[in-house]
C-alpha positions, 0 to 999 in steps of 0.5 A: 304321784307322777312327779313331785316337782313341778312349775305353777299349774302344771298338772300332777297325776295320782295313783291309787295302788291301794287294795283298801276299802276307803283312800283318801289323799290330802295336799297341804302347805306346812302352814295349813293345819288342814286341807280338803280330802280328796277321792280318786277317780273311777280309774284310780287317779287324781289330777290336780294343779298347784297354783302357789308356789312352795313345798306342799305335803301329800298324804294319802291314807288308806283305811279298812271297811271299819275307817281305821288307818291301815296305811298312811303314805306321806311325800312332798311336792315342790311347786317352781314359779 
C-alpha cells in the first residue's frame, strides 16, 4: 500500500507484487468479523477510501491455481479525522 496512515477520504493505492494465480485484499475494522474481497485491477492496483476513522486491518491473500493460501500478507491502516 502506498501508505498506511491517512485522513478520512483520502485515497489509498494497492499494489499487487504477487506472481500468484488468484490475490484478493480485504480491509476490515477489528470489529468486523468479515469484510468484502476485493480483486485488483487490469494494472495490478486497488484504490479505495476509508471514510470512518479508526485502525483498519488489510489482508491481502494469495492462492495457487487449486485456491489453497500460499501467502497471507497482513499490516494496518490508520484513518485521522
Amino acid at each position: 500500500m502506498d501508505n498506511n496512515t491517512v485522513q478520512v477520504g483520502d485515497t489509498i493505492t494497492f499494489t499487487d507484487c504477487s506472481v500468484a494465480k488468484d490475490v484478493q485484499l480485504t480491509i476490515r475494522l477489528p470489529n468486523q468479523l468479515a469484510g468484502p474481497a476485493f480483486r485488483f485491477e487490469s494494472d495490478n492496483t486497488y484504490s479505495t477510501s476509508l471514510n470512518v476513522e479508526g485502525v483498519y486491518e488489510a489482508r491481502l491473500m494469495a492462492s495457487n491455481q487449486n485456491e489453497a493460501p500460499i501467502a497471507v500478507q497482513v499490516d494496518t491502516i490508520t484513518v485521522l479525522p
